[in-house]
C-alpha positions in Angstrom: 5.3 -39.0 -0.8 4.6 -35.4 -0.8 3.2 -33.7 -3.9 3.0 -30.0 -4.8 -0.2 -30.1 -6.4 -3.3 -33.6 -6.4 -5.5 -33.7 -8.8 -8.4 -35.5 -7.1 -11.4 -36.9 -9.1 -14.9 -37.8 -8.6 -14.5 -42.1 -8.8 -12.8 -43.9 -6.3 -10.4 -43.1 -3.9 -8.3 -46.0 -2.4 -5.8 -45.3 0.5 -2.8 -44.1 -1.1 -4.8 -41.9 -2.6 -6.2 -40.1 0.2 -3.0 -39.9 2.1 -1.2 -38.5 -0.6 -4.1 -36.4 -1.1 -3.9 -35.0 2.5 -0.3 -34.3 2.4 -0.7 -32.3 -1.0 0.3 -28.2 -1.0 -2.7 -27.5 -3.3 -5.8 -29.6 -4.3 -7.7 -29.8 -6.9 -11.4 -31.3 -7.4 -14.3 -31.0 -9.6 -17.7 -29.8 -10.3 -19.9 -31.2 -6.8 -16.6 -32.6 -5.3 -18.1 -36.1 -4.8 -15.3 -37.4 -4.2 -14.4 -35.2 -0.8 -15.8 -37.2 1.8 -12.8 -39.8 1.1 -10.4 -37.4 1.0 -11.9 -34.1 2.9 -8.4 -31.9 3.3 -8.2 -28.7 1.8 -9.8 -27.5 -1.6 -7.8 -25.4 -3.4 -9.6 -24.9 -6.8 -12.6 -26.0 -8.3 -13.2 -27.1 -11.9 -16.6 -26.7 -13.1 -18.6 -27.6 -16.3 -20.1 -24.0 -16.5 -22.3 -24.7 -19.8 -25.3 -26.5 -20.3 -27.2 -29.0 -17.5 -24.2 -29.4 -15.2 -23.2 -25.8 -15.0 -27.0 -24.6 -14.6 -27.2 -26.8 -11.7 -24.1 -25.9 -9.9 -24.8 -22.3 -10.8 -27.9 -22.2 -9.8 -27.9 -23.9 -6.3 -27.3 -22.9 -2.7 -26.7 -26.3 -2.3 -23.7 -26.3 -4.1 -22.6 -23.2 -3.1 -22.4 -24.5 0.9 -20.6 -27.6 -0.5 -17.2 -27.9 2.1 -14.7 -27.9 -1.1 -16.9 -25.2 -2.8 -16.9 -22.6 0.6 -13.3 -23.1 1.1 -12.0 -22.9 -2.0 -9.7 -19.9 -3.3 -10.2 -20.3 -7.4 -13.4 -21.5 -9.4 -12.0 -22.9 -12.9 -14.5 -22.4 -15.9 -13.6 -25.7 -18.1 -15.9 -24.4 -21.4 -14.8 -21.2 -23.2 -18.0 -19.4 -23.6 -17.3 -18.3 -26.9 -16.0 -21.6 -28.0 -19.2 -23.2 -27.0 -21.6 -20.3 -28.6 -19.4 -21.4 -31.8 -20.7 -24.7 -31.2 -24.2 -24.6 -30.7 -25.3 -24.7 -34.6 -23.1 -27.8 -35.6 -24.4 -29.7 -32.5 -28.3 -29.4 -33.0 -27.6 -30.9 -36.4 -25.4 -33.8 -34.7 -26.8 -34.1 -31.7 -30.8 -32.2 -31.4 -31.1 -33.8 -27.9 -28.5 -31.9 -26.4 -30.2 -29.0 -27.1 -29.2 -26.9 -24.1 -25.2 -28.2 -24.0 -24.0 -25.0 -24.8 -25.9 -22.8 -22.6 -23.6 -20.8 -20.5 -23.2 -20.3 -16.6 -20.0 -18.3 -16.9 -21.7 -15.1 -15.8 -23.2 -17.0 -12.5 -20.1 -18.4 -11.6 -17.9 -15.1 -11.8 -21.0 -13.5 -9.5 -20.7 -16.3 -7.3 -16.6 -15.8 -7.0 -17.2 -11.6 -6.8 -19.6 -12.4 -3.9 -17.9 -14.8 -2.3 -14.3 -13.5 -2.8 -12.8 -16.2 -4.7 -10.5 -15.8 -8.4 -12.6 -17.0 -11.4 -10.7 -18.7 -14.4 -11.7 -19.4 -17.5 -9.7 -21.9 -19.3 -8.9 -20.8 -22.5 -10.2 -22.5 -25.7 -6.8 -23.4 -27.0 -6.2 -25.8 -23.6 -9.3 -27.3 -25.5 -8.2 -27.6 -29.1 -4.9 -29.0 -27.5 -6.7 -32.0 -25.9 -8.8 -32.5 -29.1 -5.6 -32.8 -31.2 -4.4 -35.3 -28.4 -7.5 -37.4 -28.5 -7.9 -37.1 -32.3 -4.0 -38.4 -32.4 -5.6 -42.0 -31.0 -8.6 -42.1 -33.2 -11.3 -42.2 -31.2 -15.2 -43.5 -31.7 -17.0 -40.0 -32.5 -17.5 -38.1 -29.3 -18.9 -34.2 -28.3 -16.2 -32.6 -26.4 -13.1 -33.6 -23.8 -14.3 -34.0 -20.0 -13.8 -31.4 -17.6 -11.4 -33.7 -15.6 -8.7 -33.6 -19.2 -9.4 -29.3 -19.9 -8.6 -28.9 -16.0 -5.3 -31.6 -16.2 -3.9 -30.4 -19.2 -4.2 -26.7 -17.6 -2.6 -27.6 -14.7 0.4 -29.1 -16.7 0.2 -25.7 -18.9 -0.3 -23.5 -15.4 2.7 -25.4 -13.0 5.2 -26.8 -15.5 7.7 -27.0 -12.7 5.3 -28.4 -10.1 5.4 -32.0 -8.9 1.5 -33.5 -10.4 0.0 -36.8 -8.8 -3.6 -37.5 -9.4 -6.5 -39.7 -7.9 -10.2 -40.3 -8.2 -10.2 -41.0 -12.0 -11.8 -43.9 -13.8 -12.3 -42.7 -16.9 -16.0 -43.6 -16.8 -19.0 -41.7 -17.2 -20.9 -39.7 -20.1 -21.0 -41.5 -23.3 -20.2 -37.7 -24.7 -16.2 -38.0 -23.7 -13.4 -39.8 -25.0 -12.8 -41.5 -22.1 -10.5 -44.3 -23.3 -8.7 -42.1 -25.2 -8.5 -39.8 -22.3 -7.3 -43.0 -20.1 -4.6 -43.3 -23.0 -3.5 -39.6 -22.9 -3.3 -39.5 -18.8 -1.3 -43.1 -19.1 1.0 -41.4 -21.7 1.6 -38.2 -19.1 2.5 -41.0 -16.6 5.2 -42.5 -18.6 6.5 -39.6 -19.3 6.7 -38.4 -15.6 4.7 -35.5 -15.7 2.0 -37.0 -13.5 2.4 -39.6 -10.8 -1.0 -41.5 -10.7 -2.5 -43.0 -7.5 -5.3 -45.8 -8.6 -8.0 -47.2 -6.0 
């Protein structure tokens, strides 16, 4: 099957995956686009985590810039609204004093890095954020920090191409003990159901 737009993840990738994946008119991946080696056909946008460790690492690395996905690219998506995060610095260091440099922000370095290299730079606007909290808060989660980049850049998508035919790959829900993931699982499963994402599993 043909889709408009893949979303493709950074977990596994399992054959239907990758050939729906390589017959896609406009890809999708994330931050160091582990995942492109198992589906390596064009890069359309990336989705970045442009605060804190994540985002100084990307932003701050030749290595990242010379990434395949990353030099072919046409649109670098910022996932953190800077001023959203600068709101949040003072409530986390009294919830969470480890992750004392989560909100530092890389926005800056990555529209450089799109001026230089002639690529569009979005930033995803803070409400796409407060709509996924409300989502996750809707299934009562365990207490968690913020959504994960792979959610902000999905439920922009939906927001960006309501008309467009969505599939996604690549997503396990797994990873930082910061996001929601099972909730997140829940909310992607709902989209599903709904029809307004077609999800290819490994």
């Amino acid at each position: 099957m043909r889709h408009d737009i893949m979303i493709v993840g950074n977990g596994e990738i399992g054959e239907n995956g990758r050939v729906a994946a390589a017959k896609a008119d406009f890809i999708i991946r994330f931050n160091e686009c582990r995942s492109y080696a198992a589906s390596s056909c064009r890069t359309d946008v990336v989705a970045v985590c442009n605060t804190g460790r994540p985002g100084k690492r990307m932003a701050e690395a030749d290595e990242w810039r010379n990434l395949p996905a990353v030099r072919d690219t046409v649109e670098i998506w910022s996932a953190r609204d800077p001023a959203l995060f600068r709101e949040m610095r003072e409530p986390l260091a009294q919830t969470h004093p480890d992750l004392d440099d989560f909100c530092d922000d890389y926005t800056d370095a990555f529209d450089r890095f799109c001026k230089m290299s002639s690529k569009q730079h979005v930033v995803i606007d803070r409400a796409i954020h407060a709509f996924a909290d409300e989502a996750i808060s809707a299934l009562a989660p365990p207490s968690y920090v913020v959504p994960s980049t792979g959610l902000i850049a999905i439920v922009e998508t939906l927001r960006r191409f309501p008309s467009a035919d969505i599939a996604l790959t690549g997503f396990n829900h797994t990873g930082w003990a910061g996001h929601p993931f099972s909730a997140e699982r829940q909310i992607v499963d709902q989209y599903v159901a709904a029809g307004s994402l077609i999800r290819y599993d490994a």
